[in-house]
N, C-alpha and C positions, 0 to 999 in steps of 0.2 A: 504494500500500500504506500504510493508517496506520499510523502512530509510535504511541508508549507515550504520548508527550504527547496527542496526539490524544485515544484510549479513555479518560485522564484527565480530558481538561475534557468530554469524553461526561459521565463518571460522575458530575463534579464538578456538571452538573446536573440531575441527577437531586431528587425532592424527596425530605425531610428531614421527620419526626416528633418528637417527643416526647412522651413518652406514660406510664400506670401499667402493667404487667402484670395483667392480670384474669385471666389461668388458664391454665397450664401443662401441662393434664393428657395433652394428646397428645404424640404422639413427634415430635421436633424440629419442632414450630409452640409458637406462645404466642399467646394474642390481647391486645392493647392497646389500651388506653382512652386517647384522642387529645383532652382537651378546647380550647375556645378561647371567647372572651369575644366579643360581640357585641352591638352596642348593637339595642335592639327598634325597629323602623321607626317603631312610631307613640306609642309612648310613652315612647319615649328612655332605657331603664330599662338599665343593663349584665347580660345575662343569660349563665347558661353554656351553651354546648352539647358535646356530646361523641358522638365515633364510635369505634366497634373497627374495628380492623384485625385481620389477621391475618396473623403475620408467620413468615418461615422463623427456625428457632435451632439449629445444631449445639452450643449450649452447655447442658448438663444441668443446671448449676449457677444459673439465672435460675430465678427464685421469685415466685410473685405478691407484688405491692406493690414490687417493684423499680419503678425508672424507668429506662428503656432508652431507645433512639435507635432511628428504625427507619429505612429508604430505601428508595426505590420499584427495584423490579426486574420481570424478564421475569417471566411468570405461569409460577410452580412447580406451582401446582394447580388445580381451580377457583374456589379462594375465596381465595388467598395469590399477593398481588403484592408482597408487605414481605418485606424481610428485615434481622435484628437488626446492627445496627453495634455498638455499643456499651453497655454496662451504666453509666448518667451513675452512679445510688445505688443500693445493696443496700437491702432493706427493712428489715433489723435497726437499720443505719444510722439510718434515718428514725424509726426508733422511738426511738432513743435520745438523737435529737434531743430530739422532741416531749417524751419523759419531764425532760431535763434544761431544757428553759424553762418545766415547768410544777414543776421545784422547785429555785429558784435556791440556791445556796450560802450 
């Protein structure tokens, strides 16, 4: 019979995202935008790529341009194997960054 440590280091490897929210508009899913850098095979240039996911959210309050954490799970749907761990920034956040380094004090 497994232990609680066991289903732990299960869970513990599971993978792991980061990612923007791109659209919230359905009932508890959200899709995320997953980029990552990669250098070009033949002209060595560093380029970006990026993939959606689509991930479960019982949280109402996640908004597009949040940045969220996502981890792989059992298939909820046909198109949703993620579901949302964590909210890393709110998007208002991000914006109030970006306003206050483009007008320093």
């Amino acid at each position: 019979m497994p232990q609680a440590s066991d289903a732990a280091l299960e869970r513990r490897s599971r993978k792991v995202r980061q990612g923007v929210v791109v659209s919230n508009k359905m009932t508890k899913s959200i899709v995320v935008r997953v980029s990552r850098t990669v250098r070009h095979p033949i002209y060595q240039k560093v380029i970006q790529r990026s993939k959606k996911y689509m991930a479960h959210c019982e949280d109402p309050s996640v908004k597009e341009g949040d940045v969220v954490r996502i981890m792989e799970c059992r298939p909820l749907s046909r198109n949703k194997r993620w579901r949302l761990v964590e909210v890393v920034q709110r998007a208002e956040e991000a914006v109030q960054l970006k306003e206050s380094a483009l007008n320093p004090v």
